[in-house]
Backbone as CSV, one residue per row, in Angstrom:
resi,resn,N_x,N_y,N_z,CA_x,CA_y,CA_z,C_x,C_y,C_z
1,UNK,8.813,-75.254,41.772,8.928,-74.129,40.870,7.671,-74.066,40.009
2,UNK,7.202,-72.758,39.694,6.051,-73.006,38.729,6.519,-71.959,37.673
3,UNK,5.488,-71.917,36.783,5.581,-71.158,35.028,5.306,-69.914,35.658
4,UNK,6.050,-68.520,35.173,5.635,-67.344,34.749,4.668,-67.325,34.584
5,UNK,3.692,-65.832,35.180,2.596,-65.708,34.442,2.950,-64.986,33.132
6,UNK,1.886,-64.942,31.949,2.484,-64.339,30.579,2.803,-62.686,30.704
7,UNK,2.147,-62.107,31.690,2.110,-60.723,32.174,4.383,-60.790,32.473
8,UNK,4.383,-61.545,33.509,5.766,-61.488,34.300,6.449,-61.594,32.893
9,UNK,6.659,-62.646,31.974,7.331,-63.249,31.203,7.392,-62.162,30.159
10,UNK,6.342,-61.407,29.574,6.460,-59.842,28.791,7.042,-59.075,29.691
11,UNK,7.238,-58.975,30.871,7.813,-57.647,31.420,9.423,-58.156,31.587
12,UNK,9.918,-59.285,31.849,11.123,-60.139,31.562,11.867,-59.691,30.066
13,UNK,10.953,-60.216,28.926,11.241,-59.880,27.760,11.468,-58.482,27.202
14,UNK,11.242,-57.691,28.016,11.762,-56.339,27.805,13.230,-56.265,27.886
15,UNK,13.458,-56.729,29.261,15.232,-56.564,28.933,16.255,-57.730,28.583
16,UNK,15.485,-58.571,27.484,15.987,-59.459,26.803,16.171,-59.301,25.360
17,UNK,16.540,-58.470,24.819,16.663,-57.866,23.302,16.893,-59.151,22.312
18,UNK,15.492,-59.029,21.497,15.489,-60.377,20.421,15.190,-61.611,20.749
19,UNK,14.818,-61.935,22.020,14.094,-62.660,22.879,12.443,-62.419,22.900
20,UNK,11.690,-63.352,22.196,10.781,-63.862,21.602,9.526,-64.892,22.362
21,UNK,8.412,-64.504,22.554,8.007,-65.542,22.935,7.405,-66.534,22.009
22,UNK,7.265,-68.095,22.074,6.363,-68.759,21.285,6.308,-69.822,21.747
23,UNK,4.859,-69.499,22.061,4.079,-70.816,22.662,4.474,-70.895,24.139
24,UNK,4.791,-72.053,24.897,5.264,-72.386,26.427,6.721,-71.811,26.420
25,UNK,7.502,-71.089,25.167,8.768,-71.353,25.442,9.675,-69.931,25.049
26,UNK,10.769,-69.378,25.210,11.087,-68.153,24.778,12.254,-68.523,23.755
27,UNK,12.340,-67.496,22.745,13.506,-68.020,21.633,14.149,-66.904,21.223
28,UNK,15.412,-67.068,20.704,16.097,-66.342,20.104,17.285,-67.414,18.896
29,UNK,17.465,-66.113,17.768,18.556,-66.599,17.088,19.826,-65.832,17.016
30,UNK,20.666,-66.412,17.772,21.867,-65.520,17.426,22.536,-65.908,16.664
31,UNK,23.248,-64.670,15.658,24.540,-64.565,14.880,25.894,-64.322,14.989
32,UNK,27.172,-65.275,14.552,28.346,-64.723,15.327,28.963,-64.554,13.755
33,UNK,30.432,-63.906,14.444,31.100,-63.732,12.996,31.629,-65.088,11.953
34,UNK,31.684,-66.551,13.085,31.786,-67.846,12.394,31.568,-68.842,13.318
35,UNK,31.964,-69.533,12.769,31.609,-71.013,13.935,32.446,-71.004,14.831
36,UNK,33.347,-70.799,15.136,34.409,-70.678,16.581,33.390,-69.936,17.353
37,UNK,33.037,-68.579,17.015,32.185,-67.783,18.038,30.976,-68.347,18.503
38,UNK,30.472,-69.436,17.807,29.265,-69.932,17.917,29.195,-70.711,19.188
39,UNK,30.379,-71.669,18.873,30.849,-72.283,19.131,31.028,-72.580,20.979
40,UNK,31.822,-71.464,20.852,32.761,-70.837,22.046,30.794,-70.053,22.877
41,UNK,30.626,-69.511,22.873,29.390,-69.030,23.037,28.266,-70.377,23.322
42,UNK,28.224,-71.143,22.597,27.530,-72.572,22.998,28.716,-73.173,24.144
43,UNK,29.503,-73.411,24.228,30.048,-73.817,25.050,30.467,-73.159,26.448
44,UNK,30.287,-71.120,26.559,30.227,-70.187,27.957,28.879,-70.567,28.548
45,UNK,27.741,-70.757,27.518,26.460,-70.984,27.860,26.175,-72.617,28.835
46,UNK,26.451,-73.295,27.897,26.481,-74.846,28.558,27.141,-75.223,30.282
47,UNK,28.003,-74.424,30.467,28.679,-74.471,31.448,27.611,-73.749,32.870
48,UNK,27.296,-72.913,32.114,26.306,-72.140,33.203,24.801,-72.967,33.341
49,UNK,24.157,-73.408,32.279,23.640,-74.959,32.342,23.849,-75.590,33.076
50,UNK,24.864,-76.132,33.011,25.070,-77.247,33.657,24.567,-77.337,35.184
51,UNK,25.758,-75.599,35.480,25.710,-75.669,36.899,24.686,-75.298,37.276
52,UNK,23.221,-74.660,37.163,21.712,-74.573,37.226,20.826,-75.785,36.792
53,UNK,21.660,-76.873,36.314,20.776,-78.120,36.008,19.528,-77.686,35.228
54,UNK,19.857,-77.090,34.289,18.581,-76.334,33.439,19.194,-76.359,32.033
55,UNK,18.572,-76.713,31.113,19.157,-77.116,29.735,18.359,-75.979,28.512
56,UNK,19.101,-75.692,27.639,18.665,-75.275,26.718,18.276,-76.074,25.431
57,UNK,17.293,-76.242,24.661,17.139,-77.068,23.141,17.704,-75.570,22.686
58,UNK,18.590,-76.519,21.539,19.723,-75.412,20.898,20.217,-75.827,19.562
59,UNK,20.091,-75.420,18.388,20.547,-75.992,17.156,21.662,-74.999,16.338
60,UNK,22.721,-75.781,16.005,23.719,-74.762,15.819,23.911,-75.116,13.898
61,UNK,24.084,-74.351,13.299,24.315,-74.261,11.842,25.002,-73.259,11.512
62,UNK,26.827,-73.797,11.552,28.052,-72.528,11.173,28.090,-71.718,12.357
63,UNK,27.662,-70.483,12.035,27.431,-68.988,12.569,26.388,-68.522,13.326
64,UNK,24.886,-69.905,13.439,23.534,-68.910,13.704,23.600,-70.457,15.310
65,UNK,23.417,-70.222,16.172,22.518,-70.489,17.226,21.478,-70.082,17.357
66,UNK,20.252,-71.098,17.365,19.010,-70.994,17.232,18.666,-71.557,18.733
67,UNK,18.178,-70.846,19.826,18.135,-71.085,21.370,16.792,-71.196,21.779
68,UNK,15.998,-72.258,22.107,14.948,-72.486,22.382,14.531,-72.898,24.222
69,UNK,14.470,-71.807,25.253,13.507,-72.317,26.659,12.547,-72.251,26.733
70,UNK,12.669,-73.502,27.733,11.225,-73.799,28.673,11.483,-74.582,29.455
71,UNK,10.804,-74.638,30.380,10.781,-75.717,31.530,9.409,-76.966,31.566
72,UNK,10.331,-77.954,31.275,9.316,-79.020,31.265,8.518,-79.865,32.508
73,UNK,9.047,-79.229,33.507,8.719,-79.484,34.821,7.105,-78.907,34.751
74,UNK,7.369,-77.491,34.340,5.949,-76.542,34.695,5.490,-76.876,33.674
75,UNK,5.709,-76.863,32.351,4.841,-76.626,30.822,5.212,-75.660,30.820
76,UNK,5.846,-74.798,31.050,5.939,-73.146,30.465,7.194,-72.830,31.018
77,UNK,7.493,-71.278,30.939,8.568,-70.508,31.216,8.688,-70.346,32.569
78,UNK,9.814,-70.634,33.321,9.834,-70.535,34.561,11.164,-69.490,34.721
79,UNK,11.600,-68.758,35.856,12.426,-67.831,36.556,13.768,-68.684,36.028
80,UNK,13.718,-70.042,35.625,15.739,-70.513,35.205,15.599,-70.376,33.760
81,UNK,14.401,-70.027,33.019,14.889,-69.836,31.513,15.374,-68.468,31.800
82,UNK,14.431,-67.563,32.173,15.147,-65.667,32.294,16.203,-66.044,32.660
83,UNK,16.406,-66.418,33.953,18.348,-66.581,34.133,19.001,-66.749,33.167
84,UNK,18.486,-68.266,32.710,19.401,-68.346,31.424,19.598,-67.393,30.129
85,UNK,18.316,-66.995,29.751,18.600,-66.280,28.839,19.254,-64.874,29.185
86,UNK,19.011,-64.685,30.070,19.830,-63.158,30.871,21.438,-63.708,30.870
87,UNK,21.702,-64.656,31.315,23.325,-65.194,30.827,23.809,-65.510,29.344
88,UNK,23.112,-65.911,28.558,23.204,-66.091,27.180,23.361,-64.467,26.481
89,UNK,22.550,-63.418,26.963,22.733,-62.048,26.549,24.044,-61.802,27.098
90,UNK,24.303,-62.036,28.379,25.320,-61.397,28.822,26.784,-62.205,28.251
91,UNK,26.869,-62.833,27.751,27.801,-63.670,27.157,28.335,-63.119,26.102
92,UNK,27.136,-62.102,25.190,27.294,-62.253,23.594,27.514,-60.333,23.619
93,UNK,27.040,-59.881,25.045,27.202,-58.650,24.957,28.640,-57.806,25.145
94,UNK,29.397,-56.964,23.985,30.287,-56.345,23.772,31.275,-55.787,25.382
95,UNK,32.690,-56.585,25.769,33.072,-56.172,26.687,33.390,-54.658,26.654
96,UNK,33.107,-54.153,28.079,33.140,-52.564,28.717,34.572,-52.657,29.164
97,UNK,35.232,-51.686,28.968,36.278,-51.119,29.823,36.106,-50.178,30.450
């Protein structure tokens, strides 16, 4: 697997709303209504982790998840952080009927 080029990784970050780049790595902070949601949300996320063997650095305080990728394999952003973070959006995004 290798790193995104920074070109790919801006055109990625378009349909990642609040998804940030800095440095080798992409970030976001999300807000829930309390720590259960945080919670519960760190724990839909982890599961999908797991099963991609791809980890997130992640710091949780109450209500805010603070979500930090990269791939340490490449030094930079590789195609399983977008996954991930494309699952982390889709987690937190408002169910459709």
């Amino acid at each position: 697997m290798s790193s995104l080029s920074e070109k790919q990784v801006d055109l990625q970050l378009q349909e990642l709303p609040g998804w940030q780049l800095d440095g080798q790595s992409i970030i976001k902070t999300f807000e829930f209504n309390d720590f259960i949601e945080a919670i519960s949300f760190m724990n839909q996320a982890a599961f999908y982790a797991e099963a991609m063997e791809h980890y997130p650095e992640w710091q949780n305080i109450y209500n805010i998840v603070k979500v930090r990728l990269t791939t340490d394999d490449t030094n930079g952003i590789s195609s399983l952080d977008i996954r991930l973070a494309k699952r982390m959006q889709h987690i937190v995004q408002p169910k459709r009927l």
